[in-house]
N, C-alpha and C positions, 0 to 999 in steps of 0.2 A: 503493500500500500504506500509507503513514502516515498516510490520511485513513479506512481503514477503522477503523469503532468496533467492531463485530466479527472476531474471529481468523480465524472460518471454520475453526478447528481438525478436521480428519476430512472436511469438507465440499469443500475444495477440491485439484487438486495443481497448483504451480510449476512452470512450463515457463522454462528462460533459453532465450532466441531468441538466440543470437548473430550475428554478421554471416553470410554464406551462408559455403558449404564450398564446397571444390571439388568434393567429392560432388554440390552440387545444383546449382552452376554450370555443370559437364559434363554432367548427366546419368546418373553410371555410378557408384550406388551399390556402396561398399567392403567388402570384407569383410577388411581393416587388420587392426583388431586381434583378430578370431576367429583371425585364422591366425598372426598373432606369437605365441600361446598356446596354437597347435593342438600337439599330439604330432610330429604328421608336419608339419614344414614344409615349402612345397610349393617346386621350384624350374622356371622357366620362363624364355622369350625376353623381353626386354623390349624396345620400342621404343625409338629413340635419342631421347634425351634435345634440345629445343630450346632450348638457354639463353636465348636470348631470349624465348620464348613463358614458360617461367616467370618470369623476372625481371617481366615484365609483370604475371602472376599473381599476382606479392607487392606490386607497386605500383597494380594495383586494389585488392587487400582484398574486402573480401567485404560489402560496404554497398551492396545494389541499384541504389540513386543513382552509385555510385562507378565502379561496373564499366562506365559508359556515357560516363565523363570521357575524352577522349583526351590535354588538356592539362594542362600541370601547374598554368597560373595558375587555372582552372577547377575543380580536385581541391582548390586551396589556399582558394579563394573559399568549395569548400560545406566542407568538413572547419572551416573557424573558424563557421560558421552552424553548423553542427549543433552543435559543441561551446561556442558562446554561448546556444543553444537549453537545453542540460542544464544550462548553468550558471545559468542566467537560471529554467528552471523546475525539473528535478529537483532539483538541490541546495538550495537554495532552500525547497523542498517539506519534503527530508528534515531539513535541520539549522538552518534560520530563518538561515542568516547574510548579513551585510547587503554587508558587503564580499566582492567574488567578484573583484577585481584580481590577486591573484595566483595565483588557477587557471591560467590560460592559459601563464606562467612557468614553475608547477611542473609541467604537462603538456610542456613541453618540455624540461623538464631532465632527466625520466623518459625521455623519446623518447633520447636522447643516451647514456641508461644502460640501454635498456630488452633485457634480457634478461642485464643485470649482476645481481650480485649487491646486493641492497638496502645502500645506505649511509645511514642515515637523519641522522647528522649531521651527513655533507658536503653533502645535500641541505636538510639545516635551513640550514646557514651561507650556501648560496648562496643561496636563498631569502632568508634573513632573519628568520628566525621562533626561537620555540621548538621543541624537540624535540616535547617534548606538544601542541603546534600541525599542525606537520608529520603528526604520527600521526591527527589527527581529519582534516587533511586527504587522505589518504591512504585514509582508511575509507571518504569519502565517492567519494572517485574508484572505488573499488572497486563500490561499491555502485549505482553509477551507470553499472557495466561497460565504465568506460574504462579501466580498470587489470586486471588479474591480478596476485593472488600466488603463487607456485609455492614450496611449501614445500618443506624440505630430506629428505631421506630418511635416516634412521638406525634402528637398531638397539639391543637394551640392549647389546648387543656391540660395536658400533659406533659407541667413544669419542673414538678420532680424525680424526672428520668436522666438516665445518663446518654448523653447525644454523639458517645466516642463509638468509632465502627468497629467490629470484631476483623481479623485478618486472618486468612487459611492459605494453607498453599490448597492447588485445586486437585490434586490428585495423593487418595492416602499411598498409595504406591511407591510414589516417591517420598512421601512425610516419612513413611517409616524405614523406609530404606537411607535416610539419610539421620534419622534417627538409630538405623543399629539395630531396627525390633523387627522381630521375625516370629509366626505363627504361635510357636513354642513357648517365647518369652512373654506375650500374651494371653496366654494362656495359662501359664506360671504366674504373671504379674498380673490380675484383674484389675487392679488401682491403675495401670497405665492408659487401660482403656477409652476411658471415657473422650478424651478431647482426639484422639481417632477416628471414635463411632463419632460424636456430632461434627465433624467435616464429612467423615463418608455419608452420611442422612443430607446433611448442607449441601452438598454437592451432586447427590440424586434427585433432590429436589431441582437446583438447579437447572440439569441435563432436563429432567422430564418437562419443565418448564417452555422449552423450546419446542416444544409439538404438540404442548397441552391444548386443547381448544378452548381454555379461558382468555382473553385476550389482557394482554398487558398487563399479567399477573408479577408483583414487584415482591422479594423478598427485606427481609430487615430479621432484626436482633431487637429483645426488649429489657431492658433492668432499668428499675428503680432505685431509687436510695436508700430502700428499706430493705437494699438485698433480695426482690423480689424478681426474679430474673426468667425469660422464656426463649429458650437458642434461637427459635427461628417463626417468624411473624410473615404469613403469607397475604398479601392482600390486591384483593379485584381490582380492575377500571371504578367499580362502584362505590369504591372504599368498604365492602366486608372485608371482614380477616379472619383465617384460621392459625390460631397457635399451635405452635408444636415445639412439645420438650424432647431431649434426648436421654434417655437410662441407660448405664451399661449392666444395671444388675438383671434380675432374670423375676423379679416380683415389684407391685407399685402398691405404694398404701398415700391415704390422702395427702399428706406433706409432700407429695412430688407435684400437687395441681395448685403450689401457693403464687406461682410466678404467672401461673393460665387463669388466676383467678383475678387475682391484681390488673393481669391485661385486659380482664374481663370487665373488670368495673370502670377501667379507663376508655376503651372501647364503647360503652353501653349496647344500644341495638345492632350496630356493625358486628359485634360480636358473634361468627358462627357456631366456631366450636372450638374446643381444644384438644389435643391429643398428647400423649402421652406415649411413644416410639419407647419399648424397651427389650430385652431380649428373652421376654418368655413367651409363652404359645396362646396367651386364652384374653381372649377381646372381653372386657369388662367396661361398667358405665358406673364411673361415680357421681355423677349429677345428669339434669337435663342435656346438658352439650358438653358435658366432658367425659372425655373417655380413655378407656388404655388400650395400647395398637400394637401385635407383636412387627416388630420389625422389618418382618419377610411381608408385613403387607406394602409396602413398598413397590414392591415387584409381583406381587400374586393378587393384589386387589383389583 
């Protein structure tokens, strides 16, 4: 694109291809998020959840190459070639700069924070940079779809929320491959989980987003100041929204709906639903429009 001398303005449309979904890695395309939006939400059996076959899920990523690694020194080999490849051409491409040494640094200092909330000046100080350094390098990450930003959700009503964006890298593939975690060690370590699964859920929603027939469905991130926090805030043209929390554990009791209920009361009538994304098998309803979703519904709903 920064070699075209013409815009192509009206003449062309922009596809982001991102890494595969599980929709096309399974073969069983989703009907996700029609039905988080639907009136009638539907309720069914779900199959038991295989924690291990998912965890493996989030440690391929969705990079065609990737899904075919079984070892981790192997994932670790192509994940710095590909990302020397973008470093070395796209960035390069997009912004002339000469030194590209501390890319690879600030891609893993993101990896270590990635689905935190952005600190851009504890991440300038570790790096070593300036602030307005950090930020063009950050543009360029983005731009080069190794990064996501996940903006915050508010309201004009809605003056006590936190308005800083969450940042992911876009593929858990490479998050964990440049993280050192491999199926095993996740499975060994269940505490490392969690900021994994909410980029891998972040990120399917994403993908599915691009074929969904909602039109101009925007996502966001929500906390308040009272610690009441909800990963991922999906909302219409219309301004409905459905909430979605992410759990790595394998059961939900009412203290995981305090951040879906907060959005609930700040929302009011826009308020569809909320869910509850966790890794056990049996679809439950704790209130009127909130509910618990095993994970695999994702891909099989």
């Amino acid at each position: 694109l920064p070699r075209i001398a013409d815009s192509l303005a009206g003449r062309m449309r922009l596809l982001t291809l991102w890494p595969l979904s599980q929709d096309e890695l399974r073969g069983t395309p989703s009907q996700f998020l029609s039905q988080v939006f639907a009136a009638d939400f539907p309720q069914r059996e779900w199959r038991e959840i295989n924690r291990s076959e998912l965890i493996q899920s989030i440690v391929q990523g969705g990079y065609p190459e990737m899904t075919q690694l079984t070892h981790i020194t192997d994932r670790a080999d192509w994940v710095n070639a590909y990302i020397t490849a973008i470093l070395q051409r796209d960035v390069r491409d997009i912004a002339n700069i000469d030194s590209l040494t501390q890319f690879p640094r600030l891609l893993m200092l993101i990896a270590t924070r990635s689905s935190a909330l952005l600190n851009a000046s504890d991440i300038a100080r570790s790096l070593g940079v300036p602030a307005v350094t950090l930020r063009r390098y950050l543009t360029l990450l983005e731009a080069t779809f190794l990064t996501v930003s996940l903006p915050a959700y508010f309201n004009n009503l809605g003056n006590r929320v936190i308005k800083t964006p969450k940042l992911f890298l876009s593929d858990t593939g490479v998050l964990l491959s440049l993280l050192g975690m491999d199926t095993q060690r996740l499975l060994n370590d269940p505490s490392r989980l969690g900021a994994p699964l909410e980029s891998f859920v972040m990120m399917e929603i994403l993908k599915m987003s691009a074929w969904s027939d909602i039109p101009m469905l925007r996502q966001y991130h929500f906390q308040n100041h009272d610690a009441r926090e909800v990963d991922l805030v999906l909302e219409r043209a219309d301004g409905d929204i459905v909430g979605i929390e992410v759990k790595a554990s394998a059961s939900v009791g009412a203290n995981d709906f305090k951040g879906l209920r907060a959005l609930a009361d700040m929302a009011g009538q826009r308020f569809v639903r909320g869910i509850v994304l966790y890794t056990g098998s049996i679809q439950a309803r704790f209130d009127t429009n909130l509910w618990a979703l095993p994970i695999s519904a994702l891909w099989e709903m």
